[in-house]
C-alpha positions in Angstrom: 0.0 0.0 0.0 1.2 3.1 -1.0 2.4 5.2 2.6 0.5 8.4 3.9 -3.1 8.2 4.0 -5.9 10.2 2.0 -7.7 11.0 5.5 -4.7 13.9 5.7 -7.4 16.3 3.9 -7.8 20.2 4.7 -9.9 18.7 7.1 -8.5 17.1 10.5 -10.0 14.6 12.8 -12.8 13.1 12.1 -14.9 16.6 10.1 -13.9 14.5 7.0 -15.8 11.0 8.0 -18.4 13.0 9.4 -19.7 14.9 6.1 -19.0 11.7 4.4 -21.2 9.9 6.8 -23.5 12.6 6.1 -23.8 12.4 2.7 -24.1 8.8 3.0 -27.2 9.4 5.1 -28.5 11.8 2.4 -28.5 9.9 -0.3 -29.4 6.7 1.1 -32.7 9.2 1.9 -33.0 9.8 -1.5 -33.1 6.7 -2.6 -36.3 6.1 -0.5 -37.8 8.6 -2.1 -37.7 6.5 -5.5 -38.4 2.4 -6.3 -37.5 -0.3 -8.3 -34.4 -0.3 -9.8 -33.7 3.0 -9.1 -34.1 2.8 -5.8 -31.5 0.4 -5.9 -29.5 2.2 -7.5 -29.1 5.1 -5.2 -28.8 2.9 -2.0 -25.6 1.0 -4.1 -24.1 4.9 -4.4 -24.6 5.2 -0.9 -23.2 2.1 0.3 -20.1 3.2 -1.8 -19.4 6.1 0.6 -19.9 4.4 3.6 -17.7 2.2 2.9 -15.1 4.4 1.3 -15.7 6.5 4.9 -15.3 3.3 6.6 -11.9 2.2 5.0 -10.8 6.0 6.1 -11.7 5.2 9.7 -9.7 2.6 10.0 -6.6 4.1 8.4 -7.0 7.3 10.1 -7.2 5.6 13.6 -5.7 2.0 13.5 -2.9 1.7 10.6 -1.8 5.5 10.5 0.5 5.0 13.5 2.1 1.9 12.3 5.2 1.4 10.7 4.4 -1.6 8.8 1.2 -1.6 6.9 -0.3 -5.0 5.6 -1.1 -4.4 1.7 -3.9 -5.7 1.3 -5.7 -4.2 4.7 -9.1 -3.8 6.1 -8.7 -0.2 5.0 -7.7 -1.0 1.2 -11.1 -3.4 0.9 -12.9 -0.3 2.3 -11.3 2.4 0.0 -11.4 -0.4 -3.6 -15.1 -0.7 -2.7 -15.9 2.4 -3.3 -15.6 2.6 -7.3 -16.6 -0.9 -7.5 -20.3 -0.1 -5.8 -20.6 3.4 -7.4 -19.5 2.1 -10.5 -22.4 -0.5 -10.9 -25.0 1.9 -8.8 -24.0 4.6 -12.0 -24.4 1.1 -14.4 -28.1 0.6 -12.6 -29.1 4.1 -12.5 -28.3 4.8 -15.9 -30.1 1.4 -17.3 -33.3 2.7 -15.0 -33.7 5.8 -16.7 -32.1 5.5 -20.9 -34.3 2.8 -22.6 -33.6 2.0 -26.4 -30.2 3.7 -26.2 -29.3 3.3 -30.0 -26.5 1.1 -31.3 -24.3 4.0 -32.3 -24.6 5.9 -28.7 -23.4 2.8 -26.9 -20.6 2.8 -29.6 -19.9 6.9 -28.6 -20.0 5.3 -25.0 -17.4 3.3 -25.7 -15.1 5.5 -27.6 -14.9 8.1 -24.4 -14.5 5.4 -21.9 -11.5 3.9 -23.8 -10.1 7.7 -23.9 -10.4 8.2 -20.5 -9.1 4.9 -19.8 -6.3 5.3 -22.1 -5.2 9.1 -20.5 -5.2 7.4 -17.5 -3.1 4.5 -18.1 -0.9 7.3 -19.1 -0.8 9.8 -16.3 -1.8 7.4 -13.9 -1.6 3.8 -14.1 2.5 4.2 -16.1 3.7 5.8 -12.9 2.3 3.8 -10.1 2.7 0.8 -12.3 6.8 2.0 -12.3 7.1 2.4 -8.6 4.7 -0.6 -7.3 6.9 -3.1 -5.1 6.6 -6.0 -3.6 4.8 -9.3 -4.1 1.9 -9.9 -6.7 -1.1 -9.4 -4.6 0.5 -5.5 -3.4 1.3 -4.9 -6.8 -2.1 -5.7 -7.9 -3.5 -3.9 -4.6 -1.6 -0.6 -5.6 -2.8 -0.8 -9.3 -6.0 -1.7 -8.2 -6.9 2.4 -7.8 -5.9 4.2 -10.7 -7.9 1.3 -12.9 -10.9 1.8 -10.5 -10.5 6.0 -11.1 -10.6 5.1 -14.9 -13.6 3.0 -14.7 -15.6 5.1 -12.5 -14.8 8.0 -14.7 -15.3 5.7 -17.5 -18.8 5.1 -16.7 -19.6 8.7 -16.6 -18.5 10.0 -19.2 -20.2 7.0 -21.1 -23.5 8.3 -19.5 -23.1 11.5 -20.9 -22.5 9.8 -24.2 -25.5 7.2 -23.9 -27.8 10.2 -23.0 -26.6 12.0 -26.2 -24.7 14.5 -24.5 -27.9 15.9 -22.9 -27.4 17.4 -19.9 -29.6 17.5 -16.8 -28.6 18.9 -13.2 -28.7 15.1 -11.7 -25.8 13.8 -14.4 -23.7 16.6 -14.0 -24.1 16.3 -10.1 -22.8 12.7 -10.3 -20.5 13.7 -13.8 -18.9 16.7 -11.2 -18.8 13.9 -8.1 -16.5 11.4 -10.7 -14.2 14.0 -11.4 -13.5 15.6 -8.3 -12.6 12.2 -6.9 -10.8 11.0 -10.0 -8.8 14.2 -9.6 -8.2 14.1 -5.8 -7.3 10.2 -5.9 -5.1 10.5 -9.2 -3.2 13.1 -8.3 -2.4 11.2 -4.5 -1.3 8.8 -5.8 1.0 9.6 -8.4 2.4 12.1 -6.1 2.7 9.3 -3.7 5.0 7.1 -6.7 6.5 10.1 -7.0 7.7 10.5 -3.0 6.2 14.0 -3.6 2.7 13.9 -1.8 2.7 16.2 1.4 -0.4 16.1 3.1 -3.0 18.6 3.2 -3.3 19.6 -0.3 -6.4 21.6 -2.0 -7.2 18.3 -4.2 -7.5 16.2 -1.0 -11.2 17.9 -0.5 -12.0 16.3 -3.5 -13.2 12.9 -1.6 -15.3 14.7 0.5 -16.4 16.5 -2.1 -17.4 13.6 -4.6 -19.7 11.8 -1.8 -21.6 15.3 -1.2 -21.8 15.7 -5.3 -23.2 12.3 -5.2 -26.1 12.7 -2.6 -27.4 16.2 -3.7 -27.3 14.4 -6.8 -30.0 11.6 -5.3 -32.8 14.8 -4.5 -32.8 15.7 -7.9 -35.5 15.0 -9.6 -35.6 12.7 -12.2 -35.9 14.7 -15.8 -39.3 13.9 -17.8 -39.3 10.4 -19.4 -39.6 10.1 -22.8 -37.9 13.5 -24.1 -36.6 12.5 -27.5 -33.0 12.5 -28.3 -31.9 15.4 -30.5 -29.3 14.2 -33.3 -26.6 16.7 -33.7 -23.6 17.6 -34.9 -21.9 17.1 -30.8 -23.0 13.3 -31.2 -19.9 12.4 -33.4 -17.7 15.4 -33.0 -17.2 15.0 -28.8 -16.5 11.2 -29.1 -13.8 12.1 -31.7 -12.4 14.7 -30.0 -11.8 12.6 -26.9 -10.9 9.9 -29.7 -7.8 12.3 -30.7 -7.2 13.1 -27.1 -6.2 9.4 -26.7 -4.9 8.8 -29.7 -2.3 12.0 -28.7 -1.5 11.1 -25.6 -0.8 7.4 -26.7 1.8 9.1 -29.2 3.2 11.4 -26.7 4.8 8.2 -24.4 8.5 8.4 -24.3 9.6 5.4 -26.5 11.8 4.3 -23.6 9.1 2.8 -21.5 7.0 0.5 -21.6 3.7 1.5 -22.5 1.8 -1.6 -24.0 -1.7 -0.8 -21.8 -1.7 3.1 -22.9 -1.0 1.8 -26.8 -3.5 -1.2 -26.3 -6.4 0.9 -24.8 -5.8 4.0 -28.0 -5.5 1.3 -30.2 -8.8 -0.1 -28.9 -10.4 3.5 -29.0 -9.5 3.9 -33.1 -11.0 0.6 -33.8 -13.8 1.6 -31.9 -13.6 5.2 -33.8 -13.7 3.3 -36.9 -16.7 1.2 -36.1 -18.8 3.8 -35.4 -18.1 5.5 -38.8 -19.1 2.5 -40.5 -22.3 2.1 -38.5 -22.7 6.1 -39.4 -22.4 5.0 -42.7 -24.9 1.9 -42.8 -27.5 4.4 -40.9 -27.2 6.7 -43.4 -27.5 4.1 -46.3 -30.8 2.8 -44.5 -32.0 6.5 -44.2 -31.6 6.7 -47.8 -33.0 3.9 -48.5 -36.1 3.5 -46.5 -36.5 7.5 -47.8 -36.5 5.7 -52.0 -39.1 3.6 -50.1 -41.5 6.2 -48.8 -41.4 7.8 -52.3 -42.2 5.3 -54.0 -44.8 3.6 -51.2 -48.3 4.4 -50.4 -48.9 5.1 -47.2 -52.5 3.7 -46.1 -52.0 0.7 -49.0 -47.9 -0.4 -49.0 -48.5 -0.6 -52.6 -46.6 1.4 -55.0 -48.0 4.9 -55.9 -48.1 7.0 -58.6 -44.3 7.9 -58.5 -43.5 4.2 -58.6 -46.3 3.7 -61.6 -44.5 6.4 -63.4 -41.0 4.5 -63.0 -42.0 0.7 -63.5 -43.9 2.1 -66.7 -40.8 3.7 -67.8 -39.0 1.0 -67.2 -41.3 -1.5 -69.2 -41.7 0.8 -72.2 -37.8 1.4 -72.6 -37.0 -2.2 -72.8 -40.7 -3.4 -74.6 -41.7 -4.5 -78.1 -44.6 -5.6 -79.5 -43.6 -9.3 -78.4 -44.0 -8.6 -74.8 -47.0 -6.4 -74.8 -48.5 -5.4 -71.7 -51.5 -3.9 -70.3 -52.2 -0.5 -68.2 -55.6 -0.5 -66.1 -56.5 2.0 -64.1 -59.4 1.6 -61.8 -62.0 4.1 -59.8 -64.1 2.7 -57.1 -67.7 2.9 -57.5 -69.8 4.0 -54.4 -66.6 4.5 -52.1 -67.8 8.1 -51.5 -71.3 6.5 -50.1 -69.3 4.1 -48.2 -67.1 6.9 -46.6 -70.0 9.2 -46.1 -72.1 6.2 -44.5 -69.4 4.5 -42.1 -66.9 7.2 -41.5 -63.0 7.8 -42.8 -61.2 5.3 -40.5 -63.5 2.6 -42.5 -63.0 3.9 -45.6 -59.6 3.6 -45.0 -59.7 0.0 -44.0 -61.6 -0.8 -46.9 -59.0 1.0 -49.5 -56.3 -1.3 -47.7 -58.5 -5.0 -47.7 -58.6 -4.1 -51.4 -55.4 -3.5 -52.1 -54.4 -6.4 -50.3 -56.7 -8.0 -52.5 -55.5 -6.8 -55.7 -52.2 -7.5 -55.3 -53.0 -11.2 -54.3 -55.4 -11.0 -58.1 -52.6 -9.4 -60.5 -49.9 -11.6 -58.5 -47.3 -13.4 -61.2 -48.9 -11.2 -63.5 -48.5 -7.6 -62.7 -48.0 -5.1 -60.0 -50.8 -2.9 -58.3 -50.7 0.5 -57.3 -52.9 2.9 -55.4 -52.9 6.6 -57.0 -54.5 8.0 -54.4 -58.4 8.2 -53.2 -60.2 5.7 -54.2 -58.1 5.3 -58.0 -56.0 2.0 -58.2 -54.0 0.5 -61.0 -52.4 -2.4 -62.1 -49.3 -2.8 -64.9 -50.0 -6.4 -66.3 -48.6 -9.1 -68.6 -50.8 -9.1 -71.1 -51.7 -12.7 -72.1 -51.2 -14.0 -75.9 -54.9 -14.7 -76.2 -57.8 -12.7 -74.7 -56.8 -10.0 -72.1 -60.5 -9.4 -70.8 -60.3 -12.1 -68.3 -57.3 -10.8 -67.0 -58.4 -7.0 -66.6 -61.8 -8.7 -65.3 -59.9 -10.7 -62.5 -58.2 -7.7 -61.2 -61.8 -5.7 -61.3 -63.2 -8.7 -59.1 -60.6 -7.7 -56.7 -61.9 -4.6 -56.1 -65.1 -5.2 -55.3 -67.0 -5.4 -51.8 -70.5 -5.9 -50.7 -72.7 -6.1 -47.5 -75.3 -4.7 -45.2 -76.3 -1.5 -47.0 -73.7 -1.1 -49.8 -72.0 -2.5 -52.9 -68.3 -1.6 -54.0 -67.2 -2.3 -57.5 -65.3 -0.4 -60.0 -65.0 1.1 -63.2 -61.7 1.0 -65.3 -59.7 1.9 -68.2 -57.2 -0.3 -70.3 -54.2 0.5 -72.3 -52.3 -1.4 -74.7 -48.7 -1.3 -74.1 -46.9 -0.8 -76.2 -49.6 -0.8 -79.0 -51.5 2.4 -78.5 -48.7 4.6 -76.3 -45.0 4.3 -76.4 -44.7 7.5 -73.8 -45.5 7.1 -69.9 -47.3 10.2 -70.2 -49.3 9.2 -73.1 -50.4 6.1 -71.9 -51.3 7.5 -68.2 -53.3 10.4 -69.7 -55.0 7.9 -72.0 -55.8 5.1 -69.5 -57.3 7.9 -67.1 -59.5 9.5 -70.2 -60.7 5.6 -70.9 -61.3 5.0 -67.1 -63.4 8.2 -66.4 -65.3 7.6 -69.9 -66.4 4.1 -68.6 -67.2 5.3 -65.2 -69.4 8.2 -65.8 -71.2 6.1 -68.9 -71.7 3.4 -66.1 -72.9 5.8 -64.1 -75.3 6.8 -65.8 -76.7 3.9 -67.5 -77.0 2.5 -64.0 -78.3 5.7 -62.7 -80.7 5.9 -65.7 -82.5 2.3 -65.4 -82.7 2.8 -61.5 -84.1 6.4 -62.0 -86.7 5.1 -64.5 -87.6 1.9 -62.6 -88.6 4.4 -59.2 -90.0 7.0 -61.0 -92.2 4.8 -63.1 -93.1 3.1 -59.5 -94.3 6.9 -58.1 -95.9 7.5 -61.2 -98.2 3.8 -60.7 -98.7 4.5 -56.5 -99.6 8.2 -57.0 -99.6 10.2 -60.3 -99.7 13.6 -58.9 -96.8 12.9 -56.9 -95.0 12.1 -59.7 -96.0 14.9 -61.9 -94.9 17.3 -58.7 -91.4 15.5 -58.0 -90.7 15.9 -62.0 -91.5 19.7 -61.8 -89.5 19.7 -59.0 -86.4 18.2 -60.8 -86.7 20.6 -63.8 -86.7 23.6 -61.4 -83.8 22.3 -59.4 -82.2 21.9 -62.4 -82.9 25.0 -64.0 -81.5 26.9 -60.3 -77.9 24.3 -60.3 -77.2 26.0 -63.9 -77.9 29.4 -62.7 -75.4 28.7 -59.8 -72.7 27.3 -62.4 -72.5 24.2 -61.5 -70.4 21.6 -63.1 -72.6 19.1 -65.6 -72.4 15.9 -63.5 -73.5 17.8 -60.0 -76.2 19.3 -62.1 -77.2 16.0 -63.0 -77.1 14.4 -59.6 -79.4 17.1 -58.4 -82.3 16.6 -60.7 -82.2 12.9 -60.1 -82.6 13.6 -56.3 -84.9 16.2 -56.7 -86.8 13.9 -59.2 -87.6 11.5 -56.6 -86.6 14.1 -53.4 -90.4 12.8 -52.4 -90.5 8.7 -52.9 -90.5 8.0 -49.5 -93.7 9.6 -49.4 -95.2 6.1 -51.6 -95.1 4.5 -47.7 -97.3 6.9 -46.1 -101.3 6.6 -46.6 -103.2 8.4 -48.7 -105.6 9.2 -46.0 -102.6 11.0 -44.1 -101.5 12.9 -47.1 -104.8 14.0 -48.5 -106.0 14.4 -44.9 -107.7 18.3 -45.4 -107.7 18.7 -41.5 -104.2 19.4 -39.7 -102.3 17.0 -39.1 -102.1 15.2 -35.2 -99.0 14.6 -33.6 -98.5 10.9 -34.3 -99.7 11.9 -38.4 -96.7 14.6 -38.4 -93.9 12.7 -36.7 -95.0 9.8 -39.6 -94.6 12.3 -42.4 -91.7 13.2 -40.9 -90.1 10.5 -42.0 -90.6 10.1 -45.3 -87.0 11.6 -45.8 -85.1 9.2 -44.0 -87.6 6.5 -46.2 -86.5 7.8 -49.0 -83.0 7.6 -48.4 -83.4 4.0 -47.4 -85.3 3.0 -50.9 -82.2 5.2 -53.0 -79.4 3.6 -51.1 -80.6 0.2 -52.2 -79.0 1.1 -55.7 -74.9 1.8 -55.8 -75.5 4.3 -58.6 -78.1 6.0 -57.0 -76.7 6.7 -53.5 -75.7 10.3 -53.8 -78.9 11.1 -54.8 -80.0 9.3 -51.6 -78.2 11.7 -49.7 -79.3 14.6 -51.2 -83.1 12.8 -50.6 -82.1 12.6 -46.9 -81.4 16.8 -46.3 -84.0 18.1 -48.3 -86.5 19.7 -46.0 -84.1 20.9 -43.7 -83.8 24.6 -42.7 -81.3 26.8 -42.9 -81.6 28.6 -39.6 -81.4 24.3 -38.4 -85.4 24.2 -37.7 -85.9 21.6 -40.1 -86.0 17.8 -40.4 -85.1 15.0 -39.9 -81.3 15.9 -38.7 -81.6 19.6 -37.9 -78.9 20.6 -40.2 -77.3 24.1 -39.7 -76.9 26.5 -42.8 -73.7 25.4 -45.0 -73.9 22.0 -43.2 -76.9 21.1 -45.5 -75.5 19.7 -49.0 -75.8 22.4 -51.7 -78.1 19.8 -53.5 -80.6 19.7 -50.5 -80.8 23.6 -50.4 -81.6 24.0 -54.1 -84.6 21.0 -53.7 -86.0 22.5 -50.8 -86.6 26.0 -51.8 -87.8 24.5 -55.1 -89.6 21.8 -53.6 -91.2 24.9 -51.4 -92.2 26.9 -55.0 -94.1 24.6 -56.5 -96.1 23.8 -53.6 -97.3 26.7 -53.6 -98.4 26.9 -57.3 -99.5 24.0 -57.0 -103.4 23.3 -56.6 -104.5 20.7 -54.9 -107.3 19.5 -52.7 -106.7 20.8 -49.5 -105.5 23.9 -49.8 -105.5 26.4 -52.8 -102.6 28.1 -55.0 -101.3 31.0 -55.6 -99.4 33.2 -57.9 -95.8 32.7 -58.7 -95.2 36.3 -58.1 -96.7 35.7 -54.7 -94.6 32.6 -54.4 -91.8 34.4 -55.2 -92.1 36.9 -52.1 -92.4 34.3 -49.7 -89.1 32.7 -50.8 -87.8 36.1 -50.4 -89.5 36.9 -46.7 -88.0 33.0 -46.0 -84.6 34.0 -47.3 -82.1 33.5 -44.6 -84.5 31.4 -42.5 -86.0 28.4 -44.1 -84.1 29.3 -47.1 -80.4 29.3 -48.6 -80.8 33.5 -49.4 -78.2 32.6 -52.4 -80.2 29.6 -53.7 -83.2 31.8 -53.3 -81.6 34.8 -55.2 -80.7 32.3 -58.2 -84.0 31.1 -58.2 -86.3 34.4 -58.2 -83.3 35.5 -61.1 -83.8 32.2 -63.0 -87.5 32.1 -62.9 -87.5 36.0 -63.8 -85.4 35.3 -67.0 -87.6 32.5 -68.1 -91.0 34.7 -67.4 -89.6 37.3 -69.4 -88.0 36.0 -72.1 -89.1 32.6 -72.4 -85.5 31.1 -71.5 -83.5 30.2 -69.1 -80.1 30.6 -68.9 -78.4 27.0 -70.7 -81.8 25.5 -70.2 -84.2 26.6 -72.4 -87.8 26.2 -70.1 -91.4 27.3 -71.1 -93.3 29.1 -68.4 -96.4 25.9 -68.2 -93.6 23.4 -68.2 -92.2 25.6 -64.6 -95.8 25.2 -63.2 -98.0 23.3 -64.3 -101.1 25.6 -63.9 -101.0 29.0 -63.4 -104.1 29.0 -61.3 -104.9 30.2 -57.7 -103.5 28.7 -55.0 -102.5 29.1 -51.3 -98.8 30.1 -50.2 -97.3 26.9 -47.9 -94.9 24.2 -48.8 -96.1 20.6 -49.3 -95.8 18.1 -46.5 
């Protein structure tokens, strides 16, 4: 054992063991104030000190007046304790609190503890090493410290590393606590080799001063889990710094010496140095990588998107001929919007990825599938020496879906590669012209025979309702047009106004001819000939828009309507346009049970209802539309007569229909 003992601090007597007792006492407090492993953790930090205090003791007042010292002694088990159990309560304390430390910050950790190791095997471990004497266990007793120094500033400065250099008050407590008593026992004992150590010095505080460091350190609290670790540029360049440091210091030993653990431990920091470049390296590859992916990937789907289309059809035209000929299709789901409208997003989007799934598993050995985004998918095939329709058909029955209240197919558009385009662009311009061309003639063909199947069913239950629901349709056409509407949305509006009154077909005639007012029970019936309605349109895919429309059209647009209290802009545009048309020819209507009147009195009861009842724009369209067609015998892109507007222009009674 090397001679004088570290108890000779600025300190004399027992003040020293006292604050270290102290501190002992504070953190093992601490560490009740914590559980699990961390607990643990705490109570290993304070064991270190007392037993680092104890070890004092009893060189202080049993072996400091002898003149021969056992090496090993009680004292030395007390004093090598002390790194040993704050070394592993650091190890559990840092385990407790980093989670999913990343490969390449365990790398950084070991790159700083190998510096600090290796400057310490240099200014440390050389010159006790040099002056040890004795037999092998004293020699391994006196070398014994400096390596425990190393490795408890080792373990630090690997926290700091592991954490990504973050820095919270509890780290650089314990970070402070490691130093001071690396410090204050390195520089003992190389001053003790030396012969030059003269007791007190300034650095012997440092021991007393690492086991206060450490048990403020145990009343921090512990910083917020989950904070994410910041990548930055202080990641690689600290680690390499310290990196240099060793490497440096290694090249600095006089060649005299022998120096084979400072070379060994800097050799072992470059190869560490040079394993974390090429794991900085492979990271970056993957990032690059998995970023191609994302590009090229669908999100909701994992198929290919449009991007990835683009490429593989590149790709196949470049090196095609006409003796590999292959096939573009490009499908649009029918009634997805229903669907979505009816069952919510987060459905929607299940569905679009069941039927991905689904047409991947149909075009498999055959083609790829992509998903171009909404509800538009596609599929690059092989196209087959004999007829290609069974193909394209086996990828449409992949696309299709059915159950309690709706039906999901798909219209689609086919390209000849490279037959009838030779260009990407070509043939993706063509094959989306072809696909909308086939859905919108579906559409309406579908549309049409459902239409004229329901209409013709009104028309057999209750002529006069029919003949009002078709005035209805061409007003509510005539007012879309005036609000420039696209075509097709003009079109799905007279279909639902056309039939905006079906579900009326399962309400008695006595009810609706009833000349009396209505009860209670007789309103809340006709009240739900909307949501009837609805129910009979949504039985047909091609028809379900119009269904919706059905649904909101005698709501108001102060939200005093029926039969979901819709707000203003909240109704569908189609719904506002039916209802104040709906509301017009009611009124010049005559009937039964209550007489007409005259449009220009109809007119200024859509006007007083503006705002109210009534969409004040859809209104204003309406009186200008009507106004046009009055006084010039057109309307503006639909050419109307004033008897085919309203039927008879006899006297009548202003209210809306029920």
């Amino acid at each position: 054992m090397l001679p004088t003992h570290p108890g000779a601090a600025l300190f004399t007597g027992w003040a020293p063991e006292v604050i270290q007792l102290l501190a002992a006492a504070v953190c093992a407090a601490g560490a009740l104030r914590v559980t699990g492993r961390e607990r643990l953790a705490w109570l290993l930090l304070a064991a270190a000190i007392v037993v680092w205090t104890a070890g004092d003791l009893y060189w202080l007042h049993v072996l400091d007046a002898d003149e021969s010292v056992p090496v090993p002694s009680v004292a030395d088990f007390g004093y090598l304790l002390f790194p040993v159990l704050a070394f592993a309560g650091l190890v559990g304390l840092l385990h407790t609190r980093e989670r999913n430390v990343p490969r390449t910050l365990i790398v950084d950790a070991v790159i700083v503890a190998l510096s600090a190791a290796t400057v310490s095997a240099a200014f440390v471990v050389q010159p006790v090493a040099e002056t040890a004497a004795g037999g092998s266990l004293e020699v391994a007793t006196n070398l014994a410290y400096p390596i425990g120094d190393a490795a408890l500033l080792a373990i630090v400065l690997g926290a700091f590393a592991v954490r990504g250099w973050r820095m919270d008050l509890t780290w650089l407590l314990l970070g402070a606590g490691a130093v001071a008593f690396f410090i204050a026992d390195s520089c003992y004992l190389v001053q003790s080799a030396n012969g030059t150590y003269e007791a007190p010095t300034l650095y012997d505080t440092g021991w007393s001063a690492s086991t206060v460091l450490f048990a403020l350190a145990a009343w921090v609290p512990a910083e917020r889990r989950g904070r994410e670790r910041v990548a930055g540029m202080r990641n690689i360049v600290v680690p390499l710094v310290l990196a240099f440091a060793a490497i440096v210091v290694t090249l600095m030993q006089p060649p005299e010496a022998d120096h084979s653990a400072t070379i060994a431990l800097g050799a072992a920091c470059v190869a560490a140095v040079m394993l974390r470049l090429i794991m900085t390296f492979r990271e970056n590859l993957a990032m690059i990588h998995a970023s191609r992916r994302e590009a090229l990937t669908d999100a909701l789907t994992g198929l290919g998107n449009r991007r990835a289309l683009a490429n593989d059809l590149r790709a196949r035209l470049d090196r095609g001929s006409a003796s590999q000929p292959s096939l573009l299709v490009m499908f649009d789901l029918d009634g997805f919007k229903a669907y979505n409208d009816a069952f919510g997003h987060p459905a929607g989007d299940a569905l679009l990825t069941r039927l991905g799934t689904r047409l991947t598993a149909g075009v498999e050995n055959i083609g790829t599938a992509y998903r171009m985004g909404g509800d538009e998918f596609c599929a690059l095939l092989d196209a087959p020496q004999g007829d290609a329709g069974s193909v394209v058909e086996r990828a449409a029955q992949a696309l299709t879906e059915q159950g309690d209240g709706f039906v999901i197919g798909s219209s689609f558009g086919v390209v000849r590669l490279p037959a009838e385009a030779a260009d990407p662009e070509v043939a993706l311009r063509l094959v989306d012209q072809r696909m909308y061309e086939a859905k919108h003639s579906g559409r309406a063909s579908a549309g049409r025979q459902s239409m004229e199947v329901l209409v013709r069913a009104v028309n057999e239950r209750n002529a006069r309702l029919g003949g009002q629901m078709a005035r209805v349709a061409e007003l509510s056409e005539l007012v879309a047009r005036r609000l420039g509407l696209e075509k097709v949305d003009v079109a799905a509006i007279r279909d639902a106004a056309a039939l905006h009154d079906i579900g009326k077909v399962a309400i008695p005639d006595a009810i609706l001819e009833k000349r009396t007012p209505l009860d209670a029970d007789e309103a809340a019936f006709v009240r739900e000939h909307p949501l009837i309605g609805e129910r009979i349109l949504g039985g047909a895919a091609a028809l379900q828009g119009a269904a919706a429309l059905v649904r909101s059209s005698h709501e108001r647009f102060d939200g005093l309507g029926y039969p979901d209290a819709l707000r203003g802009e909240a109704i569908p545009l189609g719904s506002r346009i039916i209802a104040v048309c709906d509301a017009f020819q009611a009124m010049i209507d005559e009937n039964r049970y209550r007489p007409a009147v005259a449009p220009a009195v109809a007119l200024a009861e859509l006007r007083e209802c503006a705002g109210s009842q009534f969409d004040p724009q859809v209104v204003a369209a309406f009186c200008t539309a009507w106004g046009t067609d009055v006084s010039d015998g057109r309307a503006d892109a639909a050419p109307l007569s004033t008897s085919s507007l309203t039927g008879r222009r006899s006297r009548g009674a202003r209210s809306r229909s029920r």
